[in-house]
C-alpha positions in Angstrom: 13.1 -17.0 4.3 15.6 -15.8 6.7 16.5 -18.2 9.2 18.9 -16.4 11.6 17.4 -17.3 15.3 15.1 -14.9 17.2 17.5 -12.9 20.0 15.5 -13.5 23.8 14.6 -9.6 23.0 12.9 -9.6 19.5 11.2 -13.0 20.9 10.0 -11.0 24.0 8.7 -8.2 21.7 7.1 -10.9 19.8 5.2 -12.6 22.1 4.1 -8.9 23.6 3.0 -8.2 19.9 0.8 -11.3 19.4 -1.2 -10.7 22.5 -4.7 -10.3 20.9 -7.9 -9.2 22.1 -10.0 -12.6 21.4 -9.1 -15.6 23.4 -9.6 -18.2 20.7 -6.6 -16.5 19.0 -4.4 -16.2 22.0 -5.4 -19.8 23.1 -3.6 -20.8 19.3 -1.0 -18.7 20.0 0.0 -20.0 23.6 0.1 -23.0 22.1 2.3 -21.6 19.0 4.8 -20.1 21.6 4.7 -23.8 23.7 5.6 -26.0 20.7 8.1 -23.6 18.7 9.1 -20.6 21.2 12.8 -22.2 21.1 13.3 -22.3 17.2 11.5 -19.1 15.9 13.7 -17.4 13.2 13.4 -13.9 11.8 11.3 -15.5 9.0 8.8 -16.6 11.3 8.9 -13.1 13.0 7.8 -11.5 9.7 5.2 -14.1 8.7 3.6 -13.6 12.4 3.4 -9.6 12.2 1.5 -9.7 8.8 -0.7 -12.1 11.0 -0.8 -10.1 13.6 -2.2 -7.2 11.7 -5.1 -9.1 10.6 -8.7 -8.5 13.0 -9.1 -10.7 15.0 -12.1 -12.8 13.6 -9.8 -12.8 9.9 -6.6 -14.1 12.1 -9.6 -16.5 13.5 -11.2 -17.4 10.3 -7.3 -18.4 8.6 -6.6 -20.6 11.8 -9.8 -22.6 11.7 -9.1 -23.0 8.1 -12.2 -21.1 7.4 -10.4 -19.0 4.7 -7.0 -18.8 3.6 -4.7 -16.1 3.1 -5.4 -13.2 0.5 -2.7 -12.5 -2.0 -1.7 -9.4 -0.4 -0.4 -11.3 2.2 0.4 -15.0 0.9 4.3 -15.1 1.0 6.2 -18.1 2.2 6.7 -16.8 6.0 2.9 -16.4 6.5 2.3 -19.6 4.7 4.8 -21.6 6.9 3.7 -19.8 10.5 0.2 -20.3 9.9 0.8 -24.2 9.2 2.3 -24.1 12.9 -0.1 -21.7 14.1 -2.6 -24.3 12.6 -0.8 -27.5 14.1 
């Protein structure tokens, strides 16, 4: 996983990319951004995009533990983000 730290503008284009339209999912989010804002890498970046391209009740279902993620989309980087998304 490539852990060079996020530049203030890729984080900013981040967080503008994780806004979602269901507020259980943004309220995980905040909270993501709160704890971890400070040392997101470009690994993290990657991992949160494949989330972020999820619906919104799958991106709810893998947060509440509900389901886990599908092999198409099981790397490392989405495997490590969704343990802090989760946390």
């Amino acid at each position: 996983m490539n852990q060079e730290r996020l530049d203030e503008r890729s984080l900013s284009k981040l967080r503008w990319r994780c806004r979602r339209g269901l507020l259980e999912n943004d309220l995980f989010i905040e909270r993501f951004f709160a704890r971890h804002e400070s040392g997101l890498t470009v690994g993290h970046a990657q991992g949160l995009t494949v989330l972020m391209d999820l619906a919104d009740n799958d991106l709810l279902d893998l947060l509440l533990r509900r389901k886990e993620p599908a092999a198409e989309i099981d790397t490392e980087e989405v495997r490590e983000v969704l343990a802090m998304l989760r946390n």
